[in-house]
C-alpha positions as YAML, in Angstrom:
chain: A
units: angstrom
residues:
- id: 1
  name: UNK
  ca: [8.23, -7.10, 29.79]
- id: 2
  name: UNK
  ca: [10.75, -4.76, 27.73]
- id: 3
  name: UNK
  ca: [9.36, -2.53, 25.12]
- id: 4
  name: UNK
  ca: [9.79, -3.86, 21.52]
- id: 5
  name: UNK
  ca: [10.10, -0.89, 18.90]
- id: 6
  name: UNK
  ca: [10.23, -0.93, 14.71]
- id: 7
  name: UNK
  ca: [13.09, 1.07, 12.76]
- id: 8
  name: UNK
  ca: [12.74, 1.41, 9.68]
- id: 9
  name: UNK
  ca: [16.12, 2.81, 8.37]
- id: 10
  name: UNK
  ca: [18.12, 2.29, 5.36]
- id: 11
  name: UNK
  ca: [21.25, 0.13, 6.15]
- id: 12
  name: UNK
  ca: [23.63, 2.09, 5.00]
- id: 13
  name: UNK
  ca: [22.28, 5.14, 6.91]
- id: 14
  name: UNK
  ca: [25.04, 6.08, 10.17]
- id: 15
  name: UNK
  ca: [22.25, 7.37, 11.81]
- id: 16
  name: UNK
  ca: [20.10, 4.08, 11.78]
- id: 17
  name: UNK
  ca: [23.29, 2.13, 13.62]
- id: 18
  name: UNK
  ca: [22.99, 4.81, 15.60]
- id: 19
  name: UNK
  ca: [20.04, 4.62, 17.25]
- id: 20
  name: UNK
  ca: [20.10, 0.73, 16.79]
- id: 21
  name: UNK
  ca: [22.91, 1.08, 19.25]
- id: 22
  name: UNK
  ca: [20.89, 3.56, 21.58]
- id: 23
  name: UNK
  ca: [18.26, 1.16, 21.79]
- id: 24
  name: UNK
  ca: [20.80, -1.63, 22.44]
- id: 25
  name: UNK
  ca: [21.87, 0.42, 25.36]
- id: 26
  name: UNK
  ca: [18.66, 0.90, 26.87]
- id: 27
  name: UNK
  ca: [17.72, -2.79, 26.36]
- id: 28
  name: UNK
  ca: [15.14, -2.07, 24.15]
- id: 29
  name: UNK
  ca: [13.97, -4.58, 21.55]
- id: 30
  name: UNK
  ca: [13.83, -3.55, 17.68]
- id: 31
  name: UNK
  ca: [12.63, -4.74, 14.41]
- id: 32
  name: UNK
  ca: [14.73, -3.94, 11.58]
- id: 33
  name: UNK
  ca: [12.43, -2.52, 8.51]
- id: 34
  name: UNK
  ca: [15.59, -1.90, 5.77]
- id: 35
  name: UNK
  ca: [12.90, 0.07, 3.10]
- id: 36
  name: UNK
  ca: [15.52, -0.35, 0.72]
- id: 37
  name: UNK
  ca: [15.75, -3.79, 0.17]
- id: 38
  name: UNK
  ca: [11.71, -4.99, 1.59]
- id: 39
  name: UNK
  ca: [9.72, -1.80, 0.06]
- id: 40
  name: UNK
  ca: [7.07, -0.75, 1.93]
- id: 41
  name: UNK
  ca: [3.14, 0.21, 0.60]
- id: 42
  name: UNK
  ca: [1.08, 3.47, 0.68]
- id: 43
  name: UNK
  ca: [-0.81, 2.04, 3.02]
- id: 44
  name: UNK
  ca: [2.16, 1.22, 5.08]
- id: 45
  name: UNK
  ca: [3.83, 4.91, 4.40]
- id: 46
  name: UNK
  ca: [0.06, 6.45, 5.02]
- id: 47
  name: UNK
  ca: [-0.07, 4.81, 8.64]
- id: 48
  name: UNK
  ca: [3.50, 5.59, 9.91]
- id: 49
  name: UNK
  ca: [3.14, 9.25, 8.92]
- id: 50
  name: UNK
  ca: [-0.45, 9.27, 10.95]
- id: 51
  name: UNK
  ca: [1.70, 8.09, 13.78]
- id: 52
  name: UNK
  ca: [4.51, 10.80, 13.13]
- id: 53
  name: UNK
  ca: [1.81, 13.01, 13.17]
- id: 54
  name: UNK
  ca: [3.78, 15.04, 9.63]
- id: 55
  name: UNK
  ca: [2.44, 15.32, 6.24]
- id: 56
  name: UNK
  ca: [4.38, 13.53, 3.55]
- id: 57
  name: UNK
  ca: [6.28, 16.29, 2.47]
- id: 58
  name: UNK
  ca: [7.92, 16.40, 5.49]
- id: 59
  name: UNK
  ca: [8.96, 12.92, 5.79]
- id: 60
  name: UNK
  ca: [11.12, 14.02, 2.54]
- id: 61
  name: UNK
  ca: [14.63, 14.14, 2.49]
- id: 62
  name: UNK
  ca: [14.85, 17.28, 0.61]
- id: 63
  name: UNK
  ca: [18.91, 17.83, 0.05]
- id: 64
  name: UNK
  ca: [18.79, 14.37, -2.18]
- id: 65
  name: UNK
  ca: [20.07, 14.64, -5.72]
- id: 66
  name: UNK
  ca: [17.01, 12.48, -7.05]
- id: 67
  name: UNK
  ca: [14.37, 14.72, -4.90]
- id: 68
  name: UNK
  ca: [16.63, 18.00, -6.19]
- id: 69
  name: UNK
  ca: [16.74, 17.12, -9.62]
- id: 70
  name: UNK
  ca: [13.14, 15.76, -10.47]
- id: 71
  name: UNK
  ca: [10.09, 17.24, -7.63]
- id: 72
  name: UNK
  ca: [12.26, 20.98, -6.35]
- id: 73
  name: UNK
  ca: [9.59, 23.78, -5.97]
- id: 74
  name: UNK
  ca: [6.54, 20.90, -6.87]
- id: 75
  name: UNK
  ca: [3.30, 21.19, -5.70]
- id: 76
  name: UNK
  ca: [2.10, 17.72, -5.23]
- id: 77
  name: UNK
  ca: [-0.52, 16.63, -3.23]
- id: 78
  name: UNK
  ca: [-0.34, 14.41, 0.02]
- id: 79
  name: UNK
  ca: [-0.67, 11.19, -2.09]
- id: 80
  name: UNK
  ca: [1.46, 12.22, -4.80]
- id: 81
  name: UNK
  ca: [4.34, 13.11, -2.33]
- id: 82
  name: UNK
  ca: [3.54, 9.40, -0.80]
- id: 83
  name: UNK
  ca: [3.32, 7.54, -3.88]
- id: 84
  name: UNK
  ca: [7.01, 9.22, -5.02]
- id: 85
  name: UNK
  ca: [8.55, 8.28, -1.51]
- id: 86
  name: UNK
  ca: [6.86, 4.44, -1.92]
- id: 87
  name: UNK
  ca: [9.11, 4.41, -5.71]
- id: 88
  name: UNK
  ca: [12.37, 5.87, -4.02]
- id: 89
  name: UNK
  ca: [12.21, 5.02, -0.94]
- id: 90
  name: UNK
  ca: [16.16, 7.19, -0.45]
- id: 91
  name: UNK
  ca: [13.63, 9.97, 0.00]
- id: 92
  name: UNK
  ca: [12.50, 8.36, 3.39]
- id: 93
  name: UNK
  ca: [14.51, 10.31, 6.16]
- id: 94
  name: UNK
  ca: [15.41, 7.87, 8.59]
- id: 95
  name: UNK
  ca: [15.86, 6.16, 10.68]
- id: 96
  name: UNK
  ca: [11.88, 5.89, 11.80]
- id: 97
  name: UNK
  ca: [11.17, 4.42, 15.46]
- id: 98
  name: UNK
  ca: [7.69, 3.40, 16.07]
- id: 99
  name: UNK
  ca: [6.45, 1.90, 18.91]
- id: 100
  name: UNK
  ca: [2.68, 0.62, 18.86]
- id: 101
  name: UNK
  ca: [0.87, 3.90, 17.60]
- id: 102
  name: UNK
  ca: [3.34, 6.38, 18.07]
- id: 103
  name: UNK
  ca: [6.50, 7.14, 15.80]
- id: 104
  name: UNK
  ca: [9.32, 9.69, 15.58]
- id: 105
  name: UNK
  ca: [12.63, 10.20, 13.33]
- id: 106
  name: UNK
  ca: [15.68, 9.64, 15.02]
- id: 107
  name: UNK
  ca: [17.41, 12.74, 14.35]
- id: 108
  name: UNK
  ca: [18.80, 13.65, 16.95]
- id: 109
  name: UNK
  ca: [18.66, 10.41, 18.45]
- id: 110
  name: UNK
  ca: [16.84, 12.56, 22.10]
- id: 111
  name: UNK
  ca: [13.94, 12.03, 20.02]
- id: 112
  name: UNK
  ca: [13.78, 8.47, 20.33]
- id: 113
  name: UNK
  ca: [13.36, 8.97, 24.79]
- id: 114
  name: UNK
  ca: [9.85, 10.44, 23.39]
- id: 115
  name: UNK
  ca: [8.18, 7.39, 23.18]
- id: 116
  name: UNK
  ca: [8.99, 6.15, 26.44]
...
């Protein structure tokens, strides 16, 4: 049986075709998640970071202009930081590869051979 994997990834993201073509290379099945377009829940958010094993804040993509301009130098608390990534989900980094209950961020794409 091949192993089936989840990305989530934002479709305009280089990096998410990226590793959609790595797994494609290594015959690996994968489920698209776009979080742009199907938002995901906290509770959703809450179990993918328990599989990344990272707290919220690190799951932030810190260099964008919405994330610069509105929570820079904040002190928010786990949920906080997850309830802000849930309403703009661009603060996601991507792309996200998780296979049953283990996930890592695709960048660099090595990281993906860590769940096999």
């Amino acid at each position: 049986m091949k192993a089936k994997v989840q990305i989530w990834h934002n479709s305009r993201c280089s990096k998410s075709r990226d590793a959609s073509q790595w797994l494609a290379e290594k015959e690996i099945e994968n489920e698209w998640v776009d979080y742009m377009k199907s938002p995901i829940t906290t509770s959703e958010l809450k179990a993918v970071l328990k599989k990344l094993n990272i707290s919220a804040f690190d799951l932030i993509r810190k260099k964008e202009k919405i994330f610069v301009e509105n929570w820079k130098g904040q002190d928010k608390s786990e949920l906080e930081w997850i309830e802000i990534m849930v309403q703009n989900p661009k603060l996601i980094e991507r792309p996200i590869i998780i296979k049953g209950d283990q996930a890592v961020i695709a960048r660099p794409l090595e990281n993906i051979e860590k769940l096999f």
